[in-house]
C-alpha positions in Angstrom: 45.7 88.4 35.0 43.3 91.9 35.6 40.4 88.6 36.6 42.5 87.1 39.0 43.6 90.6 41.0 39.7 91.4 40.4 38.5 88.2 42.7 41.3 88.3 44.8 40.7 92.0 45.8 36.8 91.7 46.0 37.5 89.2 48.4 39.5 91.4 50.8 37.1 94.6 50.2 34.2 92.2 51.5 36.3 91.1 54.5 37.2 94.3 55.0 33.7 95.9 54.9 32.8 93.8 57.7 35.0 95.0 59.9 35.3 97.6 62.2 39.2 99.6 64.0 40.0 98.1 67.1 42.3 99.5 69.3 44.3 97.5 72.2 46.5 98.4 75.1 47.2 97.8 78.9 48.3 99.2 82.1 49.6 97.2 85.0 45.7 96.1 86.0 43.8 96.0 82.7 44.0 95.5 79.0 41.6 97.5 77.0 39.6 96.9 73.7 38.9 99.6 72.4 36.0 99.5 69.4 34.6 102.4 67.1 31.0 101.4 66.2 29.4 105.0 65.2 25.7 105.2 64.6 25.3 101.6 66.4 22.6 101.6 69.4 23.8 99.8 73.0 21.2 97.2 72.5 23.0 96.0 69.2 26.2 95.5 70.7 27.3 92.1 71.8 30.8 91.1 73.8 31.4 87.3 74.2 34.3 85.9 75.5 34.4 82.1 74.7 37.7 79.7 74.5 39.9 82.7 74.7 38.6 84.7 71.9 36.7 88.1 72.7 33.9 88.3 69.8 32.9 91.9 69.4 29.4 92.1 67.3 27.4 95.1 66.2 23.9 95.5 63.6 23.7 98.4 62.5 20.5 99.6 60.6 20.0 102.0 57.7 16.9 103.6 58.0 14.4 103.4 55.0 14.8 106.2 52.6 13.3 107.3 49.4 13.1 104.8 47.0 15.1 101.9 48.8 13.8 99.5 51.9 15.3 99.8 55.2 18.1 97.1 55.5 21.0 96.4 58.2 24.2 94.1 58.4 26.5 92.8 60.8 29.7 93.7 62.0 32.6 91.8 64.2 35.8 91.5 65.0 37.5 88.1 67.1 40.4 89.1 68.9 42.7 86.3 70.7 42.9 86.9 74.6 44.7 84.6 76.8 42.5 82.6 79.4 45.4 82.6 82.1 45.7 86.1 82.0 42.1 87.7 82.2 39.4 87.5 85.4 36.3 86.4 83.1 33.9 87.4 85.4 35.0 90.7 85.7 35.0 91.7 82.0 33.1 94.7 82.0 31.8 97.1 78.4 31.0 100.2 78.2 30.0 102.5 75.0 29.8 106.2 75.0 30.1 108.9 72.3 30.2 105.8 69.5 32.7 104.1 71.3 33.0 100.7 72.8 35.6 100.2 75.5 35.6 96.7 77.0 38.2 96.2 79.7 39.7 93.2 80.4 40.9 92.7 84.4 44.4 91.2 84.7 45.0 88.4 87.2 47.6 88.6 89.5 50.0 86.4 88.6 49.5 88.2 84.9 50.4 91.5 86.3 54.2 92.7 86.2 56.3 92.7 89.3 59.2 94.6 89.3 62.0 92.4 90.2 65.3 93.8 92.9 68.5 93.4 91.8 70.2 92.5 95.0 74.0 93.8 95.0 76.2 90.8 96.4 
């Protein structure tokens, strides 16, 4: 029993390592991703949005230090975003402070409308 919760939660840790918070939300004209990637440089960042998946990637190095080698590893998230709802080529990313905020435009016929409720 302790071997199979040992594999099983190796598994998830190694998942898990390779991940990185995401934060999501909207107002009436945009929906935001919002990505923490400390000690990540711009140029190591990519934002693909292909079949209605956003793919977030960073590669973050570790700098050589006494006794080891300098090595790096990958990060990314997937996260699902509707096609019918988002103007592609307006997608725009921006990082700042160790923060990666991609917004997402809405189209118009995504966007709310407020609806009157007519009195008869």
């Amino acid at each position: 029993l302790n071997r199979l919760f040992q594999a099983t939660l190796s598994d998830f840790a190694a998942t898990a390592a390779d991940r990185f918070p995401v934060d999501l939300y909207e107002d009436k004209d945009n929906t935001y991703v919002r990505a923490e990637l400390p000690g990540v440089i711009r140029e190591d960042i990519g934002v693909e949005l292909v079949d209605g998946n956003l793919a977030i990637t960073a590669s973050r190095k570790t700098p050589a230090a006494e006794g080891r080698e300098e090595s790096s590893f990958t990060l990314s998230r997937s996260i699902s975003v509707p096609d019918t709802s988002v103007q592609a080529d307006r997608i725009t990313a921006a990082y700042e402070n160790g923060v990666l905020t991609v917004t997402l435009p809405k189209r118009e016929e995504a966007k709310p409308r407020k609806v009157t409720v007519a009195v008869k």
